[in-house]
C-alpha positions as CSV (number, residue, x, y, z in Angstrom):
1,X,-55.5,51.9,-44.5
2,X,-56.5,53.5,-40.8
3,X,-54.3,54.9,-38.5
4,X,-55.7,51.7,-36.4
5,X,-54.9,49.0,-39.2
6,X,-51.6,50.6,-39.4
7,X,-50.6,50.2,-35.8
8,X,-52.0,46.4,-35.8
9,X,-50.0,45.5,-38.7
10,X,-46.7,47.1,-36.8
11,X,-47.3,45.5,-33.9
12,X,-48.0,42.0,-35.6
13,X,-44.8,42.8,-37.3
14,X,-42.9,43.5,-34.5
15,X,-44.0,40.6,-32.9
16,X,-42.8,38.3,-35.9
17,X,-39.7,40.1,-36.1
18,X,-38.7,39.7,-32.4
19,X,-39.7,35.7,-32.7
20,X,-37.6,35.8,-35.8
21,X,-34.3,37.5,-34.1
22,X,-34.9,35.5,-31.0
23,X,-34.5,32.0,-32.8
24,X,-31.7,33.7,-36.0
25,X,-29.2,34.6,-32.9
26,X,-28.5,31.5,-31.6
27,X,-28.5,29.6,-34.9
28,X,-26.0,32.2,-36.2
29,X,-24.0,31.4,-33.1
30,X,-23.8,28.0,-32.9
31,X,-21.1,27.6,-35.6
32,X,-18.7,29.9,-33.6
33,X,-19.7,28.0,-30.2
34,X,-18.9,24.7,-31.5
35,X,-15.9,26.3,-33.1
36,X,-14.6,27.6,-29.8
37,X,-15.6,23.8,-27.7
38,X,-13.3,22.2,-30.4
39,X,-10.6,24.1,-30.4
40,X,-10.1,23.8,-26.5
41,X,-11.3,19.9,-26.8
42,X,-8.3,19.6,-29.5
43,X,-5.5,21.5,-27.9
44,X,-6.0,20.0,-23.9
45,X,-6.4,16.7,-25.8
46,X,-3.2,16.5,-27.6
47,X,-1.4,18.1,-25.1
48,X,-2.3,15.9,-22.4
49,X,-1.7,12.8,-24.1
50,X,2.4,14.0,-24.7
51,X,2.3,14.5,-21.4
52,X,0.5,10.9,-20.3
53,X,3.5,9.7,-23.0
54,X,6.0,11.0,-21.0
55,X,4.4,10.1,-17.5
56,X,4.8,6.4,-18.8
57,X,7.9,6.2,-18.9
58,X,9.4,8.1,-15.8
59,X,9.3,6.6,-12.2
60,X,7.0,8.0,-8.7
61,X,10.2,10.0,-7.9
62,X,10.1,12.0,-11.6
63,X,8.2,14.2,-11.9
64,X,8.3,18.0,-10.3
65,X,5.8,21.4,-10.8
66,X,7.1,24.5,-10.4
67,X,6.7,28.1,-10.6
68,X,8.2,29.6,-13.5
69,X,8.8,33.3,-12.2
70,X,13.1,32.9,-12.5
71,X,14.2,32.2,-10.1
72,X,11.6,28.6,-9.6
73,X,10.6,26.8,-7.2
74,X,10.3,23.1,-7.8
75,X,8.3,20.6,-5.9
76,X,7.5,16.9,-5.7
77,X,3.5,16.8,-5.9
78,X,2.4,16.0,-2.3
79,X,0.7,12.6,-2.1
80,X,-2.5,12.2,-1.9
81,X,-3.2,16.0,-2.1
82,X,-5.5,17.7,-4.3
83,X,-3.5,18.7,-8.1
84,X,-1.3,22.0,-7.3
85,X,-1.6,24.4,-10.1
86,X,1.4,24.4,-11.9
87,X,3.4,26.8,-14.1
88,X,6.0,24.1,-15.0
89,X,5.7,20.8,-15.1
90,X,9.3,18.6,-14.9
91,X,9.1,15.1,-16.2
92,X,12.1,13.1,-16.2
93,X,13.1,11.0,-19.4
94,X,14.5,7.5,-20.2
95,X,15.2,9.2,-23.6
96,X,16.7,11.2,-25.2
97,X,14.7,13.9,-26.6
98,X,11.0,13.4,-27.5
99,X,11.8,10.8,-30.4
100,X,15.4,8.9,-28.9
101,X,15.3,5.7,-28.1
102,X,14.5,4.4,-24.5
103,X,17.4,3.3,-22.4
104,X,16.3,0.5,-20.1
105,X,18.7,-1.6,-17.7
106,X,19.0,-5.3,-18.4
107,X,16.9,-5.6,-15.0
108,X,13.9,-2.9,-16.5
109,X,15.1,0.3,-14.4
110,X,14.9,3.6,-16.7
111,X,17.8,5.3,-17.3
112,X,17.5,8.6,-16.8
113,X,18.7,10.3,-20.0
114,X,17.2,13.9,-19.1
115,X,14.3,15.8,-18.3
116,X,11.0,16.9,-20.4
117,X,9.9,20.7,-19.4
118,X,6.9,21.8,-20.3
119,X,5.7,25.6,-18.9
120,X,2.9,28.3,-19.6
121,X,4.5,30.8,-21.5
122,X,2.7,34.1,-22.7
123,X,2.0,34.3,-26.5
124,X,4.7,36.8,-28.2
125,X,1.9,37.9,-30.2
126,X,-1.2,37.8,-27.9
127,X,-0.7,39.4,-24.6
128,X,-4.3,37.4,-24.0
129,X,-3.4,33.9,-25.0
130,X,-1.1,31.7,-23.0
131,X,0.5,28.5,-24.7
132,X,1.9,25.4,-23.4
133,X,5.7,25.0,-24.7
134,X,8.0,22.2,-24.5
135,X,12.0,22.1,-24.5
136,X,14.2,18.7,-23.5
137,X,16.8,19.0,-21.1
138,X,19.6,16.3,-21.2
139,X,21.4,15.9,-18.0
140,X,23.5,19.4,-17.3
141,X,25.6,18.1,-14.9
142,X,24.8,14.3,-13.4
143,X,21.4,13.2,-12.7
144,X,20.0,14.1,-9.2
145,X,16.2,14.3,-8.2
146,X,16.0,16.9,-5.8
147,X,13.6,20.3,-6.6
148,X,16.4,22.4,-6.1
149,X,19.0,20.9,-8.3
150,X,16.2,21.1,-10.9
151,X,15.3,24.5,-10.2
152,X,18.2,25.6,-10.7
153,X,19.9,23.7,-13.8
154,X,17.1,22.7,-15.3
155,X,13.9,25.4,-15.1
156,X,15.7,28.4,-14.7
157,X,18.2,27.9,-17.4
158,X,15.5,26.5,-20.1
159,X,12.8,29.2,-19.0
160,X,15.5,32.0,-18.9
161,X,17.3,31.7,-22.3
162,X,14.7,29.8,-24.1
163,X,13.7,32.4,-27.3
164,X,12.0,29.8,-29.6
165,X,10.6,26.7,-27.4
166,X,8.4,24.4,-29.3
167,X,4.7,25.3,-28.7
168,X,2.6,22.2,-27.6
169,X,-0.6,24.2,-27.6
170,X,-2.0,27.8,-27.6
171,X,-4.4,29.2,-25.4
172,X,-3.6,26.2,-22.3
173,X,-4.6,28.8,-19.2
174,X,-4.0,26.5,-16.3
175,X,-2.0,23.3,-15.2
176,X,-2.4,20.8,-12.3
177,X,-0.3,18.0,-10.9
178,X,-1.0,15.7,-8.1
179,X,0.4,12.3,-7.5
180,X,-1.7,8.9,-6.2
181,X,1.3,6.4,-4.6
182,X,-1.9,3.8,-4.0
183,X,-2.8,3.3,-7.5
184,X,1.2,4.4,-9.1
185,X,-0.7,7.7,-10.7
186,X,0.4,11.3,-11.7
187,X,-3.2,13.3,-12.1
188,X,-3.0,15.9,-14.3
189,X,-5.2,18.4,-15.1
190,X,-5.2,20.9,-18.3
191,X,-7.5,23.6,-19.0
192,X,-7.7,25.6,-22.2
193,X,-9.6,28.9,-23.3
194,X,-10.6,29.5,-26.6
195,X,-12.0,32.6,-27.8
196,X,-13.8,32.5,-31.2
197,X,-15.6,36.0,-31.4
198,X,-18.1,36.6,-29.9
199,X,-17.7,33.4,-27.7
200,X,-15.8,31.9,-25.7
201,X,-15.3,28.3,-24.2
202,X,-13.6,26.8,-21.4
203,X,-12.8,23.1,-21.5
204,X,-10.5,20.9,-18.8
205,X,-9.2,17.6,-18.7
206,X,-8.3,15.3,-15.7
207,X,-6.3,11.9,-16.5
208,X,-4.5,9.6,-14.0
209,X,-2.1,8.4,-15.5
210,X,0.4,5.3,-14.1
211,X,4.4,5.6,-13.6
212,X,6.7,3.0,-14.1
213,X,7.4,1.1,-10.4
């Protein structure tokens, strides 16, 4: 073979080679991808429907976002406004507990029983990851509706002492919470980050989602 044969046959096979690579990568890659677009489809999913659960069943005056640098600060979500990002959200509760039985008045008013917290907490074993945890409140000390009665005995005490809180979801990196008086909606709005190496994905939800009157 010539010197000249020998440089057509590389460069032909270079050629090949870089046509092969170019469509390989991407088929190698698309198992992690769609890896990575379910995992953040599955976590926002199922933790935004708990929270459309608990939205349900809690009135336009029940529901507060918050910081959750100790000591909070809790607000009512302005109406009309675009969703505030939230590091925890504060959903009051006609039960008691996730699973206790609703406690309606003969006339259909909830009974406030309590309050569901949920807040992005940093992964004890991912500095990276944040999660979405959950704990239940009952009532500490007579029911009041007011952002600095549930900053201070209701956030700050759960977010403070709470070593084990029940994880919703991992890797939820952002939370927003508006409120539409026009229509009887919270809006929410979860986004979650999943990193499956070497790619990542980024998915959000947005849900309206009606109050009782």
């Amino acid at each position: 073979m010539t010197l000249a044969e020998l440089m057509t046959v590389m460069v032909i096979f270079g050629l090949i080679s870089t046509v092969v690579a170019a469509v390989i990568g991407p088929m190698l890659r698309a198992p992690n991808q769609e890896q990575a677009k379910v995992d953040t489809i599955q976590a926002v999913a199922k933790a935004l429907y708990l929270m459309q659960r608990d939205v349900r069943q809690t009135t336009k005056g029940g529901v507060y976002y918050c910081t959750n640098v100790v000591p909070t600060t809790c607000t009512a979500p302005a109406v009309g406004a675009t969703p505030a990002p939230a590091q925890t959200l504060v959903i009051t509760s006609p039960r008691i507990g996730p699973s206790g039985a609703l406690n309606i008045s003969s006339s259909g008013a909830a009974l406030q029983q309590g309050y569901n917290v949920y807040w992005l907490q940093q992964n004890p074993n991912n500095a990276n990851e944040t999660d979405l945890v959950y704990s239940f409140v009952a009532n500490p000390a007579g029911w009041q509706d007011q952002g600095l009665y549930i900053s201070q005995h209701v956030v700050d005490p759960t977010i403070g002492s709470s070593t084990n809180p029940q994880i919703v979801v991992e890797s939820v990196t952002a939370m927003n919470v508006g409120l539409n008086v026009s229509t009887n909606d919270v809006e929410l709005s979860l986004t979650a980050t999943s990193n499956d190496e070497p790619d990542t994905n980024e998915s959000s939800f947005v849900a309206d989602t009606t109050y009782r009157n």
